[in-house]
RODO-2510 file (C-alpha; in nm, 4 decimals, decimal comma):
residues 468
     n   res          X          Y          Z
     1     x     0,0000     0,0000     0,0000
     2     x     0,3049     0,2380     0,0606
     3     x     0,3739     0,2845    -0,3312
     4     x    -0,0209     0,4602    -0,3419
     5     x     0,0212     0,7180    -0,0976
     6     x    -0,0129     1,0716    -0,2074
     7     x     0,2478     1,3553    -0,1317
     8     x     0,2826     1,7172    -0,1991
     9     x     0,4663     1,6457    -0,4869
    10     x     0,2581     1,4422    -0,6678
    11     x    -0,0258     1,6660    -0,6325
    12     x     0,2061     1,9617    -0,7904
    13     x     0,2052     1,7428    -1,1455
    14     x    -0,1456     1,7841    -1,1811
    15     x    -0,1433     2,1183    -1,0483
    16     x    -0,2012     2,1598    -0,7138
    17     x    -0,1295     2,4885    -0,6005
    18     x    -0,2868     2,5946    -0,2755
    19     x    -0,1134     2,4317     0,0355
    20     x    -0,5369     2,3494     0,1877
    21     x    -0,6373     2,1914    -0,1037
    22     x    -0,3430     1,9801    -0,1039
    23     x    -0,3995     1,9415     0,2690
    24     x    -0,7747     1,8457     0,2063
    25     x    -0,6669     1,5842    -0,1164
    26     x    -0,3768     1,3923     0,0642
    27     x    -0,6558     1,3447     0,3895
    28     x    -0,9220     1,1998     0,1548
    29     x    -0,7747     1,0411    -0,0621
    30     x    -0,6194     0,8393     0,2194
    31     x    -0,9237     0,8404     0,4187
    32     x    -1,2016     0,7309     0,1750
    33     x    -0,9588     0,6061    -0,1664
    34     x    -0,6947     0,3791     0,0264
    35     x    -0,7669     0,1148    -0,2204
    36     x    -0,6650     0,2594    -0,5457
    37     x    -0,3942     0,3416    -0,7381
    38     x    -0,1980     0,6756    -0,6635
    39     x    -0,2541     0,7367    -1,0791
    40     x    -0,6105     0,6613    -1,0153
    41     x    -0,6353     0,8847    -0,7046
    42     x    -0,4291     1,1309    -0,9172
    43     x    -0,7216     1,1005    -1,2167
    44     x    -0,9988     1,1614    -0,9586
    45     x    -0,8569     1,4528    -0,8161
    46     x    -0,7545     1,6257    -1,1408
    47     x    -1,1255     1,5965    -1,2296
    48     x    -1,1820     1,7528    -0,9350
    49     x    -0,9578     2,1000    -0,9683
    50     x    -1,0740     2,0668    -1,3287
    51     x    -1,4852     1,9881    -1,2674
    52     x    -1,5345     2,1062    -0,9202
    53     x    -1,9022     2,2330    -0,9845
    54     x    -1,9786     1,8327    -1,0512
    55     x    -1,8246     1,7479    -0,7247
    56     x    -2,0080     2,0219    -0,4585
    57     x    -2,2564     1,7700    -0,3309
    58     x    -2,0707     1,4757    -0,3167
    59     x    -2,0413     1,3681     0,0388
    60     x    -1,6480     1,3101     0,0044
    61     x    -1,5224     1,5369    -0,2285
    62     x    -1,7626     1,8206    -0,1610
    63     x    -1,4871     1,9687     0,1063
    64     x    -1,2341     1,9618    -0,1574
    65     x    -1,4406     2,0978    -0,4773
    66     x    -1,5130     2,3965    -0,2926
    67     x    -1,1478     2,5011    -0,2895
    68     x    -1,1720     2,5308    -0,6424
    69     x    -1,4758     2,6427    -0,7190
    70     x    -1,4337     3,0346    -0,9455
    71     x    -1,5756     3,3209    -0,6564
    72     x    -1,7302     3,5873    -0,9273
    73     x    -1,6082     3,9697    -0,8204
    74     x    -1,9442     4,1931    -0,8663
    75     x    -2,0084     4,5536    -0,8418
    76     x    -2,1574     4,6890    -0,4712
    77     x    -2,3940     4,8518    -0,6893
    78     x    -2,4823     4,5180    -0,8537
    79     x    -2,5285     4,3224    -0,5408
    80     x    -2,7448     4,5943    -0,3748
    81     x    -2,9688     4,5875    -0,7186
    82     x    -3,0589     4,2015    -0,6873
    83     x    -3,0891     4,1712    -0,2892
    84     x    -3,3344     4,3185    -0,0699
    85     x    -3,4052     4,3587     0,2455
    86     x    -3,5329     3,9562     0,3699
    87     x    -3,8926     3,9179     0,4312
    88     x    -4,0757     3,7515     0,7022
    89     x    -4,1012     3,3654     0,6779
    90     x    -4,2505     3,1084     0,9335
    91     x    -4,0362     2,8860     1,1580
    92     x    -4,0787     2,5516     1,3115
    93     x    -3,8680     2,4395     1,5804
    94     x    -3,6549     2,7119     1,6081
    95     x    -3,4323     2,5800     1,9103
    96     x    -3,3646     2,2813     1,6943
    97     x    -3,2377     2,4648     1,3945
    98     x    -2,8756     2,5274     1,3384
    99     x    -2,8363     2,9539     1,2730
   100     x    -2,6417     2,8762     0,9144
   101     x    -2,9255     2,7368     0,8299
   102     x    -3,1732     3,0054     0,9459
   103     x    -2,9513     3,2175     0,7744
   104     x    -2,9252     3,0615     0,4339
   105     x    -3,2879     3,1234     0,4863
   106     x    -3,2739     3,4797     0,5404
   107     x    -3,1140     3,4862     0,2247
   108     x    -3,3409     3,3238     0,0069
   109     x    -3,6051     3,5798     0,1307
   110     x    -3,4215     3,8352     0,0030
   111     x    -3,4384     3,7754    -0,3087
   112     x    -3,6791     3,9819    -0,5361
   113     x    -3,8448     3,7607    -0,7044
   114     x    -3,9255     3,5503    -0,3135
   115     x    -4,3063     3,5773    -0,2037
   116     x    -4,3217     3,3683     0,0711
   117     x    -4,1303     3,0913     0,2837
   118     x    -4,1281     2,8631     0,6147
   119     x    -3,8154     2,6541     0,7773
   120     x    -3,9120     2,2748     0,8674
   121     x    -3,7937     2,1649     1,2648
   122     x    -3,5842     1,9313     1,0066
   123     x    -3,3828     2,2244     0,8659
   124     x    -3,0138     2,2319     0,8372
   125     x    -2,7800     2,3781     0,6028
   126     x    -2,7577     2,2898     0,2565
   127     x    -2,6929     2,4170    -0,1059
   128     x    -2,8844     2,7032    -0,2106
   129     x    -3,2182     2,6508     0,0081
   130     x    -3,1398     2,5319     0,3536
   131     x    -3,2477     2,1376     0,3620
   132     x    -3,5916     2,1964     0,4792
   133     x    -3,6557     2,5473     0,3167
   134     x    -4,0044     2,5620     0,1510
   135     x    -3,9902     2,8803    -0,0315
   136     x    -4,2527     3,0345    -0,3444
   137     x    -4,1786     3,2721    -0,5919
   138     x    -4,3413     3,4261    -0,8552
   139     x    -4,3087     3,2619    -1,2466
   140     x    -3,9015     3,2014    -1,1543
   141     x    -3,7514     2,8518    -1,0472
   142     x    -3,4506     2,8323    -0,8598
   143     x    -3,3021     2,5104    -0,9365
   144     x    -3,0891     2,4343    -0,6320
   145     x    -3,3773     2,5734    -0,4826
   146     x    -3,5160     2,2462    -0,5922
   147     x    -3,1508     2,0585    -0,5283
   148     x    -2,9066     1,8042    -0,7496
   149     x    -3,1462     1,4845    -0,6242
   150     x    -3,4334     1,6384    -0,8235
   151     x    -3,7320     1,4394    -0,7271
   152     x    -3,6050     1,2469    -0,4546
   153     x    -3,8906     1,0653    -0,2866
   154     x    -4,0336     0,8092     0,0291
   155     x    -4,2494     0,5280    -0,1042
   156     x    -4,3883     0,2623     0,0967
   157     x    -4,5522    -0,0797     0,0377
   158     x    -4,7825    -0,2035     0,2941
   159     x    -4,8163    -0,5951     0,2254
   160     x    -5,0645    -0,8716     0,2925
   161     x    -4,8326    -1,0452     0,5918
   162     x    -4,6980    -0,9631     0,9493
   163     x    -4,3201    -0,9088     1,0851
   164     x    -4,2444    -1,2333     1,1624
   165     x    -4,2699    -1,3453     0,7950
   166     x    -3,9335    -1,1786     0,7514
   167     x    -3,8023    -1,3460     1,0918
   168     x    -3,8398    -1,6675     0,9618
   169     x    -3,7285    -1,5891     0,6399
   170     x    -3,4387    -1,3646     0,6970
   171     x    -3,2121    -1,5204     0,4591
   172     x    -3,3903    -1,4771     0,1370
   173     x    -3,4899    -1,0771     0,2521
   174     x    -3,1017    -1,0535     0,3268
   175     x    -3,0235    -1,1827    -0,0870
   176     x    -3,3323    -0,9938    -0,2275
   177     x    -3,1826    -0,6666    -0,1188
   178     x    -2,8236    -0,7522    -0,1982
   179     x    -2,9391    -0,8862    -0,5280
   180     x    -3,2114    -0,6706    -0,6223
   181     x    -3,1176    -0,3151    -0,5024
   182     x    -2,8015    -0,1451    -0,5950
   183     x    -2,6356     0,1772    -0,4498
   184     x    -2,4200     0,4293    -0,5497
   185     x    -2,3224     0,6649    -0,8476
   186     x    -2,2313     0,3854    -1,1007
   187     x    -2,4621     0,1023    -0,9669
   188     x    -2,6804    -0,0989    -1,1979
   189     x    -2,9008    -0,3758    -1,1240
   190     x    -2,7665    -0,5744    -1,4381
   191     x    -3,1145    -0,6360    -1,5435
   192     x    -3,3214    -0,6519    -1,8390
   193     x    -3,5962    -0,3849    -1,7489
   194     x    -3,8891    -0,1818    -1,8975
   195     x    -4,0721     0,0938    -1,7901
   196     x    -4,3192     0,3657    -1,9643
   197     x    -4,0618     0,6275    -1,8756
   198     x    -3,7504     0,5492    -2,0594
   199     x    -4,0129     0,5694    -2,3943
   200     x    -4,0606     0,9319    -2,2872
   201     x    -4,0783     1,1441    -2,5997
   202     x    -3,9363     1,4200    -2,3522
   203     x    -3,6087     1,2527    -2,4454
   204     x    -3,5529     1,4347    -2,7005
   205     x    -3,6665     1,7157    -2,6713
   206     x    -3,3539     1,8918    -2,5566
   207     x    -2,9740     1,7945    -2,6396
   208     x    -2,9009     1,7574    -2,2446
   209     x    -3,1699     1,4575    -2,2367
   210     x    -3,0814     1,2762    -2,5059
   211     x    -2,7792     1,2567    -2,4001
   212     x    -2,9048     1,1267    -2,0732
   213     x    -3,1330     0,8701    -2,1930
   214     x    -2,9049     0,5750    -2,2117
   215     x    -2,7633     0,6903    -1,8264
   216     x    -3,1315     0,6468    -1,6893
   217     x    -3,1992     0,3454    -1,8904
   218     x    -2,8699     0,2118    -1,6785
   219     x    -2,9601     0,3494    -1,3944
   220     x    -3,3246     0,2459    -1,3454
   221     x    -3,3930     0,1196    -1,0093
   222     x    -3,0859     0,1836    -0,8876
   223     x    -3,0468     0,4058    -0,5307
   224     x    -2,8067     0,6583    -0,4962
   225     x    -2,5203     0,7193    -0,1815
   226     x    -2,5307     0,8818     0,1656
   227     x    -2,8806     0,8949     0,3174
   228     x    -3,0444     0,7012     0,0833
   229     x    -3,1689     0,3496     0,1612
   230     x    -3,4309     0,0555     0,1417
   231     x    -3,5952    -0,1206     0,3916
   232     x    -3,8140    -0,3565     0,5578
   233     x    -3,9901    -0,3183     0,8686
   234     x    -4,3153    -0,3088     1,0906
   235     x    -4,5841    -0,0853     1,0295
   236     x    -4,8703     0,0314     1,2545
   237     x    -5,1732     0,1627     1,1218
   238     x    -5,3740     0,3326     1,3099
   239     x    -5,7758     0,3257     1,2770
   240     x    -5,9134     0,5937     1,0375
   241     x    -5,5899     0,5650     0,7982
   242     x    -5,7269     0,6584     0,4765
   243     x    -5,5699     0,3320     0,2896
   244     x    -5,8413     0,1302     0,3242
   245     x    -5,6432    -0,1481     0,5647
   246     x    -5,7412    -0,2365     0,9164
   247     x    -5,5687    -0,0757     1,1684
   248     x    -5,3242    -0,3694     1,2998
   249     x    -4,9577    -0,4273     1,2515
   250     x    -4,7904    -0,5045     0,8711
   251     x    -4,4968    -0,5602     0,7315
   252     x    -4,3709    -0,2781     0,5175
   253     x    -4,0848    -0,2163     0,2906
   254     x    -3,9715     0,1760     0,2493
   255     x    -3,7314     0,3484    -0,0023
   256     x    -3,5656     0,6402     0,0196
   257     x    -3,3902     0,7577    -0,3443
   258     x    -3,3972     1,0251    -0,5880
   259     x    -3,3473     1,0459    -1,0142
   260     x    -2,9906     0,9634    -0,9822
   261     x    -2,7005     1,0892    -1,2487
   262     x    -3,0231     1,1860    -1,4545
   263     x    -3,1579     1,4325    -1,1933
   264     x    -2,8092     1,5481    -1,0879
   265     x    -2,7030     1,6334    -1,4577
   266     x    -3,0240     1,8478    -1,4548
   267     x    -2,9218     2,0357    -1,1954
   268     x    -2,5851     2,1062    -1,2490
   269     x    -2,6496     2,2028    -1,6445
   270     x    -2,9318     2,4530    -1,5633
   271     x    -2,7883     2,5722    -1,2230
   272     x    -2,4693     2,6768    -1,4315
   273     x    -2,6669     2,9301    -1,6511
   274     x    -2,8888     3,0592    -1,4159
   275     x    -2,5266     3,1683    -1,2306
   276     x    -2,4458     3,3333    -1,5945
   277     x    -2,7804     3,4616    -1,6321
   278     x    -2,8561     3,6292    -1,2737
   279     x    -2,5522     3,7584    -1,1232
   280     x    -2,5703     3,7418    -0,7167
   281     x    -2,2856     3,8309    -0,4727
   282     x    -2,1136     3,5628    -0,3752
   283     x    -2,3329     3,4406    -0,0698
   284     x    -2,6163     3,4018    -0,2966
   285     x    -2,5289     3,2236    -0,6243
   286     x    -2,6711     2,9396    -0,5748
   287     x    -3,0177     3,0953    -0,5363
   288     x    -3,0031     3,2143    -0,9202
   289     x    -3,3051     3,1679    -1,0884
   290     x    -3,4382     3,1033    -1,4201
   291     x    -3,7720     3,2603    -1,5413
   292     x    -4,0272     3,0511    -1,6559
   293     x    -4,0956     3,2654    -1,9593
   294     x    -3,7772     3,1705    -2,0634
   295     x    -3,6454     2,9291    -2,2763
   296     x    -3,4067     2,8082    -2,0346
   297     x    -3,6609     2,8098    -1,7695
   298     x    -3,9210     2,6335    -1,9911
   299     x    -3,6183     2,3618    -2,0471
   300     x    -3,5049     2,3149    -1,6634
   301     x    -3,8907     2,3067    -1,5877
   302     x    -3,9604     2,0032    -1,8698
   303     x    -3,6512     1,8313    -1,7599
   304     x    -3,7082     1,8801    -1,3505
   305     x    -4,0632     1,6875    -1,4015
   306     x    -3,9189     1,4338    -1,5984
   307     x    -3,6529     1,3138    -1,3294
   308     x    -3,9443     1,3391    -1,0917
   309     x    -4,1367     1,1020    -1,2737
   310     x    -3,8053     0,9115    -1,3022
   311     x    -3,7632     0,9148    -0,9587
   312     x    -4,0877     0,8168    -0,9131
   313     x    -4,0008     0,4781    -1,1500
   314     x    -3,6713     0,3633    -0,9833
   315     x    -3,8989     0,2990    -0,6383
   316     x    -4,1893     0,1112    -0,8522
   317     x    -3,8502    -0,0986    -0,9887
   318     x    -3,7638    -0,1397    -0,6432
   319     x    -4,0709    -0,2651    -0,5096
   320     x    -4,2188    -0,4724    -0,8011
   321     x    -3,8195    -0,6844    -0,7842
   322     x    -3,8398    -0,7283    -0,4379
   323     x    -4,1889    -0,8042    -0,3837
   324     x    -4,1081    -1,0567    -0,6881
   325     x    -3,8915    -1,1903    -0,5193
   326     x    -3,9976    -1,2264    -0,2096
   327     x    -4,3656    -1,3248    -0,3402
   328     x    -4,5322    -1,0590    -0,1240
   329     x    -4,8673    -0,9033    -0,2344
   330     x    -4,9372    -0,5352    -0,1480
   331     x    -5,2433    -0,4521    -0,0674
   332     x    -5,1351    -0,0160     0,0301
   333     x    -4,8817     0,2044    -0,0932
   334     x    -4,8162     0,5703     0,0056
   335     x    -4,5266     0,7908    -0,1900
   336     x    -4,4192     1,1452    -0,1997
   337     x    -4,1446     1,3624    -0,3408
   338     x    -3,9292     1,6130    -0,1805
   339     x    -3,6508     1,8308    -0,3468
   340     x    -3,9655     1,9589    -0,5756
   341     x    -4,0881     2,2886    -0,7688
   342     x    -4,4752     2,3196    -0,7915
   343     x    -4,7074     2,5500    -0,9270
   344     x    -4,9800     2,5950    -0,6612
   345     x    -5,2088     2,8666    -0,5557
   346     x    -5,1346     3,1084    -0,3447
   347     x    -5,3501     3,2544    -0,0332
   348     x    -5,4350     3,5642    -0,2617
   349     x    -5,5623     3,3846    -0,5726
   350     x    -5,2174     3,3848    -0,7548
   351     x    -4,9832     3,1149    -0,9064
   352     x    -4,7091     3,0923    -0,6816
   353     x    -4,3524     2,8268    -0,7686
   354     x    -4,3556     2,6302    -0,4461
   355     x    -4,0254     2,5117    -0,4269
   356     x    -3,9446     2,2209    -0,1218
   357     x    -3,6046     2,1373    -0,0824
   358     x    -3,6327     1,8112     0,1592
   359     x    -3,9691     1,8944     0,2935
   360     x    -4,2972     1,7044     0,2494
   361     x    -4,6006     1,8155     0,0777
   362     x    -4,8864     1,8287     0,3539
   363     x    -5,1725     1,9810     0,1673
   364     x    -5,4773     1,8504     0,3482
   365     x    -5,5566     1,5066     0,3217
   366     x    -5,2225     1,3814     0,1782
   367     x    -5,0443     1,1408     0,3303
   368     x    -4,6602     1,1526     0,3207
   369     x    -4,3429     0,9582     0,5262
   370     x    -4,1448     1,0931     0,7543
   371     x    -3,8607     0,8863     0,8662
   372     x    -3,6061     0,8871     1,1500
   373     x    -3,2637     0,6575     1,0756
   374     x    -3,1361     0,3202     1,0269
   375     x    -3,2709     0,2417     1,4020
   376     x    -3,5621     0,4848     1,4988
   377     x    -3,9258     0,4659     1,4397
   378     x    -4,0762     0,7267     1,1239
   379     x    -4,4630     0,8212     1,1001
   380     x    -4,6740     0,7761     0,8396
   381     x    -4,8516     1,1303     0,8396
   382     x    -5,1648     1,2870     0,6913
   383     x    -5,1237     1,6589     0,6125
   384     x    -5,3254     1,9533     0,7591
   385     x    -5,2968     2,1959     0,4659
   386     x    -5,1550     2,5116     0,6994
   387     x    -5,0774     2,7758     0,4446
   388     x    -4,8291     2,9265     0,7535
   389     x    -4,6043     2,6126     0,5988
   390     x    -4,7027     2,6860     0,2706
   391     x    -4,8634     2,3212     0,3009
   392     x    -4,5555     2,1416     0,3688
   393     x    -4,3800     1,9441     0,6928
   394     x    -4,0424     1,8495     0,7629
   395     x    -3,9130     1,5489     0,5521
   396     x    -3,7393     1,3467     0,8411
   397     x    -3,5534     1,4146     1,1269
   398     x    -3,2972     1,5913     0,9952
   399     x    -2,8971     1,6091     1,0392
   400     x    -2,7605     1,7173     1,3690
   401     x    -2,4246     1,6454     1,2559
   402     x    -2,1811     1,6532     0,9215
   403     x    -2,0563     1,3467     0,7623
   404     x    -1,7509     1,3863     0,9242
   405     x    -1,8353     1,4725     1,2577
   406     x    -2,0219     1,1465     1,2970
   407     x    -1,7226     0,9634     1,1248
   408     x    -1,5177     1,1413     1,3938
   409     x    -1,7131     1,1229     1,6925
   410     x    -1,8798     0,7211     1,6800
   411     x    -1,7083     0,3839     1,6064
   412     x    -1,8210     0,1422     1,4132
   413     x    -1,8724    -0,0852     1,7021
   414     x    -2,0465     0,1317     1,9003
   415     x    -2,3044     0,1746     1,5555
   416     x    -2,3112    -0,2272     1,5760
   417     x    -2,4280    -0,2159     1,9735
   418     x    -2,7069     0,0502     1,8773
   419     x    -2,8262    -0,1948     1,5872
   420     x    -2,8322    -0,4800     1,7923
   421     x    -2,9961    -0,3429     2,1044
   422     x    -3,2856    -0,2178     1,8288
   423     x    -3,3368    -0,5232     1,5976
   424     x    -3,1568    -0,3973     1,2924
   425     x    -2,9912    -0,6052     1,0385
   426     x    -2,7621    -0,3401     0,8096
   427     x    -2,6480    -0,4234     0,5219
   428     x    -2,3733    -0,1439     0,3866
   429     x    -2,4058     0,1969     0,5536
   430     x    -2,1726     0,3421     0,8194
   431     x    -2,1373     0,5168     1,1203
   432     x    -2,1730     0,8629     0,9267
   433     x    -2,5937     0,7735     0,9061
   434     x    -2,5784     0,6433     1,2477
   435     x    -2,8649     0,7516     1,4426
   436     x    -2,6783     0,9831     1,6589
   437     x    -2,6106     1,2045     1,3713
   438     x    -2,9626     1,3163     1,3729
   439     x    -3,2180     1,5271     1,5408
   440     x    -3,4624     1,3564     1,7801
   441     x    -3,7727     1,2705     1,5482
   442     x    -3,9987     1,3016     1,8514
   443     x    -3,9022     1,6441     1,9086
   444     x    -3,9700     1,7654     1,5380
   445     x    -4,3318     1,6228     1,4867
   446     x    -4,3711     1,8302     1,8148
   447     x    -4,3021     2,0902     1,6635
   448     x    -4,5112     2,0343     1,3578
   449     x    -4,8427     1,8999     1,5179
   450     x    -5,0087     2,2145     1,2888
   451     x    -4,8862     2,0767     0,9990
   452     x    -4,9467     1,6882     1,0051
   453     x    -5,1895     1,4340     1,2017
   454     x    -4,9767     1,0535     1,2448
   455     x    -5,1760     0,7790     1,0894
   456     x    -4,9204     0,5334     1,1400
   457     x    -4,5447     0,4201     1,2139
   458     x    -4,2978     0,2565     1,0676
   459     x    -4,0040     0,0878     1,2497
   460     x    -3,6733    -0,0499     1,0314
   461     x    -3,5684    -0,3882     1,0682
   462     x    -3,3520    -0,4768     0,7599
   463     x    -3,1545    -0,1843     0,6301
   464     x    -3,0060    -0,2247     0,3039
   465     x    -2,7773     0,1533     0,2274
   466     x    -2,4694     0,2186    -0,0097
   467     x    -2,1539     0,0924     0,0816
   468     x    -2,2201    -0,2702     0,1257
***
């Protein structure tokens, strides 16, 4: 292993300059690459320096992209032209909301073209709109306003049998999800399979996505990294669920994905010229917006419903293999997207863009998922319709730490004697989704009992996440 470890030297050939970035590269690289070649970590990082804008929400190389990422110098006068002063918006949970967050928030409302916005208890910092930031504006979208998972989405299949079935038959769930699920940014199920959506005629009807097709077509049913997962575990309805099933105990199986490199592409391609088209100070570039008069706009719109409805086809690929194989029958199923633009109406009578960057739609009467981590119960909610949240609830429980804080603060045995106190079989994951790096579920649907009724709960058992 000596003969691939990085030095400053190395990093010089493919022009390193800055001694933090080299600082940042070496630690990664021998971190989270140990296993490849130094040319190969050498390759990855030049693509880094040279692509950094495809790396800024990659859990690893995020850190490092940033370094290298162009900071535009604009005009005072031009900065004071496009911000404003920020406008009132409603918060949840306030006391478990990090400030950064509440900040990034304070930011989005002042922008001109912002009409109205809430913070989720679930909030924390993200890219563009804070993760949990539900924020409309008027005929512009924002498209890391909407986020690089476009579409991503709960879904949940409520079947015909109880827990136990999968206690007794714990081997053949443990090979359906190693099998029939794949994770990560170059999975594929190595599968023949069809669906309506990859016969799209929105295919081609820009360059970007026809270039994409053939990635989706790969991709399809495939789950992406970090917090993204599949389950199976017990559900408990309660009486008066709206699904038509008994109240009684089920057993459930729950993904947790988005549109993968299809969605991400998207993002990146359209968040790019809204930067060239709307020029914000620094602190506020990656709230530029594209109108929805314009071409551009009408593009990024097209394209951000078709990953949804891609999404929304890698979980029915999901659930139709593994029910296959498993021979279950559902008999309920309950789904919703987050990381989502809408056109909705508006308190005064107007079209508002409803953007909800991990936050559920909770219009009244619609049932979402909320969920918790690898080892803590979610709720199966039914939404209120409170226009103070512009109809929308928190999306889970939301991160109380980084990535790397929980990698440096837990142990992979002590992750191990949490799983095994609770019940949980993982397969893949890491202590950087333990359950200590998030917020205390009970205490945000607290603070959102406005927003949401619980109709139900849903408790992991077998945990299937990237890295297996």
């Amino acid at each position: 292993m000596g003969n691939h470890k990085l030095r400053g030297k190395d990093l010089k050939t493919i022009n390193y300059e800055s001694n933090k970035a080299k600082s940042k590269a070496i630690d990664i690289m021998s971190m989270h690459y140990k296993h490849i070649t130094k040319e190969e970590k050498l390759s990855v990082l030049k693509d880094v320096k040279e692509n950094p804008e495809n790396y800024l929400n990659d859990h690893v190389l995020g850190v490092l992209a940033e370094e290298f990422v162009e900071k535009p110098q604009l005009k005072a006068k031009e900065e004071i032209k496009l911000l404003r002063e920020s406008g009132d918006f409603k918060v949840f949970g306030r006391k478990h909301i990090s400030s950064n967050a509440y900040q990034q928030m304070e930011l989005a409302m002042s922008l001109p073209i912002a009409e109205k916005g809430a913070l989720m208890p679930d909030a924390h910092m993200g890219y563009g709109l804070p993760i949990g930031g539900v924020l409309a504006t008027k005929n512009a979208v924002i498209p890391y306003g909407v986020g690089v998972d476009i579409g991503c989405r709960m879904s949940l299949s409520i079947f015909d049998a109880k827990p136990d079935y999968m206690n007794r038959k714990a081997y053949q769930f443990k090979m359906a999800l190693k099998e029939r699920t794949n994770f990560g940014s170059g999975g594929t199920l190595n599968i023949t399979q069809e669906h309506e959506v990859l016969d799209r005629v929105t295919f081609n009807e820009t360059p970007l996505l026809k270039q994409l097709h053939g990635k989706a077509v790969q991709q399809l049913g495939t789950s992406g990294s970090g917090n993204h997962f599949v389950e199976f575990g017990e559900v408990i309805l309660n009486d008066g669920n709206d699904l038509g099933v008994e109240q009684g105990t089920y057993l459930g199986l729950l993904s947790h994905s988005g549109s993968r490199g299809l969605g991400a592409s998207i993002a990146r391609h359209y968040t790019d010229i809204a930067k060239e088209k709307c020029l914000l100070p620094r602190q506020a570039m990656n709230l530029a917006w594209l109108d929805l008069d314009s071409q551009e706009g009408q593009e990024y719109w097209l394209s951000m419903n078709l990953a949804g409805d891609y999404a929304k086809a890698c979980h029915d690929q999901i659930h139709y293999h593994l029910t296959k194989y498993l021979g279950l029958k559902a008999i309920a199923g309950i789904e919703n997207h987050h990381n989502f633009a809408w056109k909705e109406i508006g308190d005064s009578g107007e079209e508002l863009i409803v953007h909800r960057k991990g936050a559920t739609p909770a219009a009244k009467g619609e049932l979402g998922i909320i969920p918790a981590s690898m080892a803590t119960d979610g709720y199966i909610v039914r939404g209120l319709g409170a226009s103070s949240s512009l109809k929308s609830a928190s999306h889970g429980a939301g991160r109380k730490m980084s990535r790397s804080q929980a990698r440096n603060s837990y142990t992979n045995s002590a992750l191990k004697k949490v799983l095994s106190k609770e019940g949980v079989i993982l397969i893949g994951g890491g202590v950087d989704e333990a359950p200590i790096a998030y917020k205390d579920l009970e205490q945000v649907m607290s603070s959102q009992q406005d927003l949401v009724d619980i109709i139900g709960k849903f408790t992991p058992r077998m945990v299937r996440m990237d890295k297996a």
